[in-house]
C-alpha angles and dihedrals in degrees: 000000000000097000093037087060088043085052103054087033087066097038075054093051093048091047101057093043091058087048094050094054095044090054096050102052091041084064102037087048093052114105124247124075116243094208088055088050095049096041100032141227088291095063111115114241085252099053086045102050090052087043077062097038084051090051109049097248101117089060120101115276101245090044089055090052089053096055091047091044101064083032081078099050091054088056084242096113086197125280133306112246094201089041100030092214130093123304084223096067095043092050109037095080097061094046093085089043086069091035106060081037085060099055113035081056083053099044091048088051096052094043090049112031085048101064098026088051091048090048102049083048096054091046100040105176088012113127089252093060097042087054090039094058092037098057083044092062093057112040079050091067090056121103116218093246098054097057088044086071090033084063095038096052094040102045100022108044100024109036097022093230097149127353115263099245101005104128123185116205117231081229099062100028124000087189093058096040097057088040090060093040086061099091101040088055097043076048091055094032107053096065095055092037081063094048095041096056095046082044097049087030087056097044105045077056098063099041081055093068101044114114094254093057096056074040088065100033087054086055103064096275115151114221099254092049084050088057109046094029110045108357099045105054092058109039085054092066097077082042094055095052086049082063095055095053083039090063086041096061088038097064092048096041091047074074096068101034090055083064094046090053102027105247126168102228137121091288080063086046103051096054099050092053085042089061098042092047083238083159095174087063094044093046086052096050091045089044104048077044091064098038094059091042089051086043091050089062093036086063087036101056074043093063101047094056088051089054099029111043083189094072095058089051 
């Protein structure tokens, strides 16, 4: 277990270094010049030339990328060019906002696809089934977004649940705050639950036919003991990498439903920088992005060789 961790710590580590250094030269090869943004058309060449100077621009690329580079490790992230501080201060307060978005989405679609998937699968053809996978089709077609305004308009607007814009901040009030949160997470978490319990239904199926589960139920096994003991271990590792993914496309799509609440987070973030040309902010959203969708299959490769010995081998 131990080298197997060194090993996919180091492909980590790789990883994370290549994406540094792509986002940072997509965004130091995009046109537009950021001094020209914050002073104007107007700036004289000379006024421009010292607001680069000021900047950093005029340094060589790669001296530039080392600098950015242990800014992150400093949990500076570089400076703001529209703030002039640190990205880091201007950043870290959102970070928990997508985070507690992240995983109360994760945590609905676990404590629902897990039992529904078991059950279809224990009563394949039965009406509950037929109604289970139907509804699973649908809400499947829908992007996040989408039912994002569906909720909104349903449980804002008609029954009065939460107020459509109404943010609370965790600060003031962390009642409030994960109260609020509810719906953006049900909004990113409908569509997955649907594909995790075809995904779990399908595979506890399968497993069902291999030659070691007639083995048990030959044995004496009742079909629940089956289930939990031998089927079910297995059929939840394809699960389990869908997750991950799951936890991947949250964090990106946490981007679009802040809009569509209204929530201050990095989503929020990102476009305003985006608009400014503040590319030290942009690269260290993109960036901590990246680092927490790479660290989500990290755990999750993690996890398989806790549960498969096989993979470790």
């Amino acid at each position: 277990m131990g080298k197997y961790l060194v090993k996919k710590a180091l492909i980590l580590v790789f990883t994370l270094l290549v994406t540094s250094f792509v986002v940072f030269a997509i965004f130091a090869i995009l046109p537009g010049d950021p001094a020209v943004h914050k002073l104007g058309t107007q700036a004289t060449p000379e006024r421009l030339e010292l607001m680069r100077e000021e900047m950093g621009l005029n340094e060589p690329f790669v001296l530039r990328y080392v600098k950015w580079l242990g800014s992150i490790f400093t949990l500076e992230f570089g400076r703001s060019y529209s703030y002039s501080c640190s990205v880091g201060s201007l950043i870290v307060s959102k970070i928990p906002i997508n985070l507690t978005l992240s995983v109360m989405a994760l945590l609905i679609v676990c404590a629902v696809s897990v039992p529904m998937g078991i059950y279809t699968a224990k009563h394949v053809g039965g009406k509950a089934d037929k109604l289970v996978m139907a509804l699973n089709q649908f809400f499947m077609s829908l992007p996040p977004f989408l039912l994002g305004l569906a909720l909104t308009y349903l449980f804002g607007i008609v029954f009065r649940l939460f107020t459509p814009g109404g943010y609370v901040d965790y600060t003031s009030n962390l009642f409030g705050f994960i109260s609020y949160l509810f719906f953006p997470a049900l909004a990113l978490a409908i569509p997955k639950c649907a594909m995790c319990i075809r995904l779990l239904k399908t595979g506890i199926l399968e497993e069902a036919q291999k030659d070691y589960a007639r083995t048990a139920y030959s044995r004496g096994n009742s079909t629940t003991q089956m289930l939990y003991k031998h089927i079910l271990k297995n059929a939840v590792m394809p699960t389990i990498t869908f997750v991950g993914m799951v936890v991947a496309d949250m964090i990106a799509s946490g981007i679009i439903i802040e809009q569509v609440f209204g929530i201050p987070g990095l989503g929020r973030s990102l476009l305003s920088a985006i608009s400014t040309r503040d590319y030290p902010v942009v690269t260290a959203i993109v960036m901590l992005i990246a680092i927490l969708i790479v660290s989500v299959g990290f755990v999750t490769d993690i996890i398989h060789a806790m549960i498969d010995p096989r993979i470790r081998r």
